[in-house]
N, CA, C and O atoms as CSV, one atom per row, in Angstrom:
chain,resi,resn,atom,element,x,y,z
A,1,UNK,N,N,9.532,-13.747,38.601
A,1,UNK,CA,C,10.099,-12.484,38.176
A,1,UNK,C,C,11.287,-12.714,37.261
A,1,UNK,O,O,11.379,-12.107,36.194
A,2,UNK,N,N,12.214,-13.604,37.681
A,2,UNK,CA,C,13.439,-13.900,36.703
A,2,UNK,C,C,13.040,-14.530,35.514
A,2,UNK,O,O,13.917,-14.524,34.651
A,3,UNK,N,N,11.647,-15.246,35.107
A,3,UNK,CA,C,11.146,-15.383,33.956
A,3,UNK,C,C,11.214,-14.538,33.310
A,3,UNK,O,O,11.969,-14.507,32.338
A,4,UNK,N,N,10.125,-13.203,33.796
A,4,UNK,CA,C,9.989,-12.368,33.224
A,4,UNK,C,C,11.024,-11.444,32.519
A,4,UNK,O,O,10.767,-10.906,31.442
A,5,UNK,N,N,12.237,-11.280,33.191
A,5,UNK,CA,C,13.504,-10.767,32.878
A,5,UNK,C,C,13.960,-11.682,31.803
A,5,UNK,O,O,14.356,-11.076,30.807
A,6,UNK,N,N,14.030,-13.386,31.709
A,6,UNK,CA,C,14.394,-13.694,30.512
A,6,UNK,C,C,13.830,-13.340,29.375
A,6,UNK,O,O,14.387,-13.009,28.328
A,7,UNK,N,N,12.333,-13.449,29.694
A,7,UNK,CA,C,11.580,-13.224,28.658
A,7,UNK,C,C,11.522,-11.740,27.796
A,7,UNK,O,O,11.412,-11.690,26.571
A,8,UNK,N,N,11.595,-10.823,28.483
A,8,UNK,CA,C,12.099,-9.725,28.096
A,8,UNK,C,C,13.418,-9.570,27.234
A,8,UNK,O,O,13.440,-9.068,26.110
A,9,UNK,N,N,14.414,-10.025,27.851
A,9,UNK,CA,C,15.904,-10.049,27.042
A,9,UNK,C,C,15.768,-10.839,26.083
A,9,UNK,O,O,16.379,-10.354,25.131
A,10,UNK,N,N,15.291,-11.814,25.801
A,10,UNK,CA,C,14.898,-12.937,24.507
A,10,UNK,C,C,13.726,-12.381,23.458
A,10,UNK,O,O,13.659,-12.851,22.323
A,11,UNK,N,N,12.740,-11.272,23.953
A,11,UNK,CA,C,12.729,-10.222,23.056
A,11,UNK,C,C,12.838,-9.358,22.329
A,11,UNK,O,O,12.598,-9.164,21.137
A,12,UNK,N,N,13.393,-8.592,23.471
A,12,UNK,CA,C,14.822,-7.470,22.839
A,12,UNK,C,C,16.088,-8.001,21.553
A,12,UNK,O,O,16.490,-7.333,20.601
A,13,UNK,N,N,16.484,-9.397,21.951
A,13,UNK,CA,C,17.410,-9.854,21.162
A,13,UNK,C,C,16.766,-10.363,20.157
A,13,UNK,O,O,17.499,-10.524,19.181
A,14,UNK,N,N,15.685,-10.681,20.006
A,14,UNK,CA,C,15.387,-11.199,18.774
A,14,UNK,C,C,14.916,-10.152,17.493
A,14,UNK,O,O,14.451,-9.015,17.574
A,15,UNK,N,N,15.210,-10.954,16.319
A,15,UNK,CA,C,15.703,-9.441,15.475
A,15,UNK,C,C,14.796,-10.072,14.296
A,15,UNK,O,O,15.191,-9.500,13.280
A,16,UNK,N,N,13.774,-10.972,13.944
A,16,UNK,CA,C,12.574,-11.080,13.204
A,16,UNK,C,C,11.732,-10.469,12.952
A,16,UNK,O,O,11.405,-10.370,11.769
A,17,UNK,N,N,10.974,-9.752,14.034
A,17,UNK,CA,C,9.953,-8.607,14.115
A,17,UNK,C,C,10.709,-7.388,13.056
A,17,UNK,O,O,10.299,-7.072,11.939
A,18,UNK,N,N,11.721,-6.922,13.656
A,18,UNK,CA,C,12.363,-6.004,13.212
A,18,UNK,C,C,12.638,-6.064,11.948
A,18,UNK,O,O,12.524,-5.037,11.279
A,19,UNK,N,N,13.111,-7.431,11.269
A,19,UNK,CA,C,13.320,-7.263,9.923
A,19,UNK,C,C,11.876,-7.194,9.058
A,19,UNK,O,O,11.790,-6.433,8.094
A,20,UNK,N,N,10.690,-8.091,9.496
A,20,UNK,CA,C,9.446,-7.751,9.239
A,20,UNK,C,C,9.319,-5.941,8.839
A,20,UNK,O,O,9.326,-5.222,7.840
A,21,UNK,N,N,9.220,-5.830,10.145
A,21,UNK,CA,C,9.136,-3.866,10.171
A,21,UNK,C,C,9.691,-2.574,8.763
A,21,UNK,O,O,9.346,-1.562,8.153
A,22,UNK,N,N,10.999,-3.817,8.952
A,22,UNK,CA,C,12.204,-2.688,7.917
A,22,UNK,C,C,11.669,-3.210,6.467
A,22,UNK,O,O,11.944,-2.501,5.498
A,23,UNK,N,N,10.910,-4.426,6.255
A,23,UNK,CA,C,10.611,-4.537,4.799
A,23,UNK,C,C,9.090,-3.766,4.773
A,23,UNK,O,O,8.694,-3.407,3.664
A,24,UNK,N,N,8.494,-3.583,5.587
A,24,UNK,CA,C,6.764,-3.187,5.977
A,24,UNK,C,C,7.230,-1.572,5.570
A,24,UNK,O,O,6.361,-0.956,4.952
A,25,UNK,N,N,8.223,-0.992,5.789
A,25,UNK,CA,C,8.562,0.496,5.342
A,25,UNK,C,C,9.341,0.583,4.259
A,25,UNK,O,O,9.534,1.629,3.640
A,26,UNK,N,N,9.879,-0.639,3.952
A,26,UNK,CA,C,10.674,-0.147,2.304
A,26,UNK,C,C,9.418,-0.252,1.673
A,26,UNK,O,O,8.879,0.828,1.428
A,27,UNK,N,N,8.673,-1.513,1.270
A,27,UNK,CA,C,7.497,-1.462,0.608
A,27,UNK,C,C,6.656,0.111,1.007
A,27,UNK,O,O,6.338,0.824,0.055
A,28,UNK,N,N,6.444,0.417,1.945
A,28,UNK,CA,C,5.846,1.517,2.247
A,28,UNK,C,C,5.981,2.877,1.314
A,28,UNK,O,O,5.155,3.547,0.694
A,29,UNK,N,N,7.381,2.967,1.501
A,29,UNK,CA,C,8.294,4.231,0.440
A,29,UNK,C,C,8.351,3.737,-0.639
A,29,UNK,O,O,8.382,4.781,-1.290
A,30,UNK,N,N,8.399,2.772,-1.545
A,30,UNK,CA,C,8.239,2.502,-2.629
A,30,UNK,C,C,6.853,2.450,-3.063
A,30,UNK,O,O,6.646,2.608,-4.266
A,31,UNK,N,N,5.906,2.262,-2.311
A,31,UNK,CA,C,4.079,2.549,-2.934
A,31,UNK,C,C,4.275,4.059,-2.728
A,31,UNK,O,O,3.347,4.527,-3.387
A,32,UNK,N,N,4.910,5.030,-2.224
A,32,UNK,CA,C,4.343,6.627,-2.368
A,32,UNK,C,C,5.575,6.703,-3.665
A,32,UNK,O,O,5.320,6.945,-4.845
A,33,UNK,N,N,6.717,6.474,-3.185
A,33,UNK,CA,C,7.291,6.775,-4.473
A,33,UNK,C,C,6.861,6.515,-6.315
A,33,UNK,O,O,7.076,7.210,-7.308
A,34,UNK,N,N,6.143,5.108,-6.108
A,34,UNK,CA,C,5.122,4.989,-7.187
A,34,UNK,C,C,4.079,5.779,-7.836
A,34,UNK,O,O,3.833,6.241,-8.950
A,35,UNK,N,N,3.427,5.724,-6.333
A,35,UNK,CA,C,2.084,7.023,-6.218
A,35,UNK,C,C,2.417,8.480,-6.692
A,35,UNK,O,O,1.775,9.162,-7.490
A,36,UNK,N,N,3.391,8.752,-6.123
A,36,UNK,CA,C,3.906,10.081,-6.766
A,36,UNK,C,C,4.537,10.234,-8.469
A,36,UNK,O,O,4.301,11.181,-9.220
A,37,UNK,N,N,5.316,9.116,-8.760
A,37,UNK,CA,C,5.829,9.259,-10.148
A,37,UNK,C,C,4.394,9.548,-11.164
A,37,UNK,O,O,4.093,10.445,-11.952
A,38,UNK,N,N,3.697,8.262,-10.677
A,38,UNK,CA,C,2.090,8.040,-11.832
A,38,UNK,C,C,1.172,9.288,-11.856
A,38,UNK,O,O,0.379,9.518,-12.769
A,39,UNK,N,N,1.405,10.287,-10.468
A,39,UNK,CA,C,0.684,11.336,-10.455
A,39,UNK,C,C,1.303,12.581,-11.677
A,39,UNK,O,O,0.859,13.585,-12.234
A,40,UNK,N,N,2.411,11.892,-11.660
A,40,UNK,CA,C,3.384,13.289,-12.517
A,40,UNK,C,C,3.309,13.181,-13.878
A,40,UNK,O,O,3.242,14.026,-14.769
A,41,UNK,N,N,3.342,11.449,-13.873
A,41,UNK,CA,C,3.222,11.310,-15.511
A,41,UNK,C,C,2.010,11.323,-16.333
A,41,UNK,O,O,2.098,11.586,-17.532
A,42,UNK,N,N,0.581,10.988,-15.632
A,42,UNK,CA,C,-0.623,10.951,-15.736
A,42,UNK,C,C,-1.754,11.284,-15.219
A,42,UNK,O,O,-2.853,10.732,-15.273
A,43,UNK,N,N,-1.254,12.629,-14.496
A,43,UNK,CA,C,-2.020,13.701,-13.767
A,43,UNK,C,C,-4.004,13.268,-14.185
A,43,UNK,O,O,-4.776,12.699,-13.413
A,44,UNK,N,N,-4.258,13.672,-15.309
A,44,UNK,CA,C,-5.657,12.963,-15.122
A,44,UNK,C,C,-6.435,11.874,-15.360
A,44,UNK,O,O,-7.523,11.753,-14.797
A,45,UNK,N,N,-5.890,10.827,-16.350
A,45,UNK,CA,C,-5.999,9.509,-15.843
A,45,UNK,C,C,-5.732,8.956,-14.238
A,45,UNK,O,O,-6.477,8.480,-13.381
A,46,UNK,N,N,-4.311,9.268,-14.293
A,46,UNK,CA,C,-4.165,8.750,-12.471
A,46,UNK,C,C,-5.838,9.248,-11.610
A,46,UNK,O,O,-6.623,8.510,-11.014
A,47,UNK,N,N,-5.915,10.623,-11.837
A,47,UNK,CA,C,-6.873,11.176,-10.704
A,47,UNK,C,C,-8.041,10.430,-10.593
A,47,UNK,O,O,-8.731,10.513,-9.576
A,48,UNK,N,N,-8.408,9.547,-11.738
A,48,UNK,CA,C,-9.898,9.029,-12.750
A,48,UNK,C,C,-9.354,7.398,-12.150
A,48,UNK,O,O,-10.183,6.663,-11.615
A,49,UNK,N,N,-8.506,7.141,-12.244
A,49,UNK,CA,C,-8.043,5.770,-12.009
A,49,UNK,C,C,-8.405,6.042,-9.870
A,49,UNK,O,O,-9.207,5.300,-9.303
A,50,UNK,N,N,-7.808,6.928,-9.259
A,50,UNK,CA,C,-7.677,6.727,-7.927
A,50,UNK,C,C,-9.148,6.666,-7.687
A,50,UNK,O,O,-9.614,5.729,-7.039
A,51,UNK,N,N,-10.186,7.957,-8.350
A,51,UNK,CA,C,-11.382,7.915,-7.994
A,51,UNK,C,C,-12.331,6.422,-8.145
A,51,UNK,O,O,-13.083,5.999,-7.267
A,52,UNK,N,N,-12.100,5.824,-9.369
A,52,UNK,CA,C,-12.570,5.022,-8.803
A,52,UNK,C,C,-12.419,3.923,-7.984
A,52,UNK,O,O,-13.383,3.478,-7.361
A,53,UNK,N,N,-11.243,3.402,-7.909
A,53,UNK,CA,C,-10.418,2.874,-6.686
A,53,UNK,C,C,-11.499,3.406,-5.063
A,53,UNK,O,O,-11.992,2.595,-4.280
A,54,UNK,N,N,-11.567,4.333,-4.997
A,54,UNK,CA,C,-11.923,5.291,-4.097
A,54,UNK,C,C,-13.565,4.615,-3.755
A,54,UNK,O,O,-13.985,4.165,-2.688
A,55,UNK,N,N,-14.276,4.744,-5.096
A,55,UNK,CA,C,-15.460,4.509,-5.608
A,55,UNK,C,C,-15.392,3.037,-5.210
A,55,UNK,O,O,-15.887,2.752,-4.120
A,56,UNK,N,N,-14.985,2.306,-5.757
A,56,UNK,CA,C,-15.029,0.639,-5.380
A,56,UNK,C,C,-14.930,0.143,-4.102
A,56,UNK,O,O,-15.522,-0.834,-3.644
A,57,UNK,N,N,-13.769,1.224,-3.286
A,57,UNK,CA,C,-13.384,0.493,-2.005
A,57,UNK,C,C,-14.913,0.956,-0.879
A,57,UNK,O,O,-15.306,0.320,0.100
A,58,UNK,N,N,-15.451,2.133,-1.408
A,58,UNK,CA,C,-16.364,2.280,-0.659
A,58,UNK,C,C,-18.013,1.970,-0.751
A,58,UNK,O,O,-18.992,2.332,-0.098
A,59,UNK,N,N,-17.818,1.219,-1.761
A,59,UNK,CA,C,-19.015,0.303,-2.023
A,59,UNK,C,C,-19.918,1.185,-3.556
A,59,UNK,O,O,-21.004,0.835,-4.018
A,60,UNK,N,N,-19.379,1.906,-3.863
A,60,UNK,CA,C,-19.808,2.375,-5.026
A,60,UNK,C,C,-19.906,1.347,-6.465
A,60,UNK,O,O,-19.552,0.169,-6.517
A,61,UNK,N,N,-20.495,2.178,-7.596
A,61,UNK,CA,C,-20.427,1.419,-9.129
A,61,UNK,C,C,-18.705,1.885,-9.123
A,61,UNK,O,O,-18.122,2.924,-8.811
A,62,UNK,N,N,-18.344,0.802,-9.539
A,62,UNK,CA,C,-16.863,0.280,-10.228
A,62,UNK,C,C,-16.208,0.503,-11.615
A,62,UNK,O,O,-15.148,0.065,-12.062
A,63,UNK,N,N,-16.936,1.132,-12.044
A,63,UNK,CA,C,-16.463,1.423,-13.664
A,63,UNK,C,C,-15.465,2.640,-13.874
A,63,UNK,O,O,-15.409,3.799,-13.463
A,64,UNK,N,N,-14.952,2.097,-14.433
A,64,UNK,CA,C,-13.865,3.264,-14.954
A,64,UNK,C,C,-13.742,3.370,-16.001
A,64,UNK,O,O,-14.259,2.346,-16.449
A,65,UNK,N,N,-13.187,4.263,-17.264
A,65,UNK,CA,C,-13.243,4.449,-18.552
A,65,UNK,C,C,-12.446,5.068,-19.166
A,65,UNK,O,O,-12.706,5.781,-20.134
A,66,UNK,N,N,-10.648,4.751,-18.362
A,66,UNK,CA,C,-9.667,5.057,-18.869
A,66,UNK,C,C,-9.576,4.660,-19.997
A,66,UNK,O,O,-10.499,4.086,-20.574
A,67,UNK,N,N,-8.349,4.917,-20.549
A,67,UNK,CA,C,-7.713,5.096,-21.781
A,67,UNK,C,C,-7.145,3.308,-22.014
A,67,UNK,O,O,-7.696,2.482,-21.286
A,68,UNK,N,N,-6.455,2.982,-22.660
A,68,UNK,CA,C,-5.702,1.584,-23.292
A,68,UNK,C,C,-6.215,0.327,-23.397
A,68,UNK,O,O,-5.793,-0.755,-22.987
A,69,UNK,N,N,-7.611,0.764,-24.271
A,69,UNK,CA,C,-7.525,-0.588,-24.930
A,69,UNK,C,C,-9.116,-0.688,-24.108
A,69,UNK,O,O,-9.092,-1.883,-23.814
A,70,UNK,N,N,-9.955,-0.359,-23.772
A,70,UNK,CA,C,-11.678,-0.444,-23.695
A,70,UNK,C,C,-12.303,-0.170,-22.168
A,70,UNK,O,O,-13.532,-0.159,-22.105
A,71,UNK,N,N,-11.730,0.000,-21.225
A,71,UNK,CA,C,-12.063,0.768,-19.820
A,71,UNK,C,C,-13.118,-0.356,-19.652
A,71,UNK,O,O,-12.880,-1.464,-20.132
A,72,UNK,N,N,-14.011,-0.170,-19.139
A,72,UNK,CA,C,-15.284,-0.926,-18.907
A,72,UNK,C,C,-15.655,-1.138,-17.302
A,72,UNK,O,O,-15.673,-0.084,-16.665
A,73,UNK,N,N,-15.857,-1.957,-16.795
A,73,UNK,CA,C,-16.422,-2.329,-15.596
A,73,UNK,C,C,-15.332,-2.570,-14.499
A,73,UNK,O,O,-15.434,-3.536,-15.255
A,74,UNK,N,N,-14.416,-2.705,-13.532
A,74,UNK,CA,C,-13.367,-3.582,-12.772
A,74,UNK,C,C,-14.027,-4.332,-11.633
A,74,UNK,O,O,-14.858,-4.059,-10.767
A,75,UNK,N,N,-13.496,-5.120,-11.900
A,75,UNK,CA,C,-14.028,-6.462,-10.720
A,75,UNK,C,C,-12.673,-6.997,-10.268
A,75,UNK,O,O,-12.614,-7.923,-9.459
């Protein structure tokens, strides 16, 4: 039982996990904060870009045919 009590307090005190965590949510708020700017500045490219994102991740054809410079296939 007094293991268990160390082992517990040598959890609690350890502060690794936690800093893990606090960078796992800055990155977090900075991908919506992204997500949101690109939606504002490129309302329908973005929408054409997510769909196929959307399209790829779910086993669909992969092509997209945005704008800059020749769209084509993504792999």
């Amino acid at each position: 039982m007094n293991t268990l009590l160390d082992l517990s307090h040598s959890f609690v005190a350890e502060e690794d996990g936690a800093q893990i965590i606090e960078y796992g949510l800055i990155l977090a708020v900075v991908s919506l904060v992204l997500i949101v700017l690109l939606a504002g500045v490129a309302d329908a490219e973005f929408q054409q870009m997510a769909d196929a994102v959307a399209a790829c991740l779910s086993g669909a054809d992969c092509t997209w045919g945005g704008g800059g410079g020749g769209g084509g296939e993504v792999q």
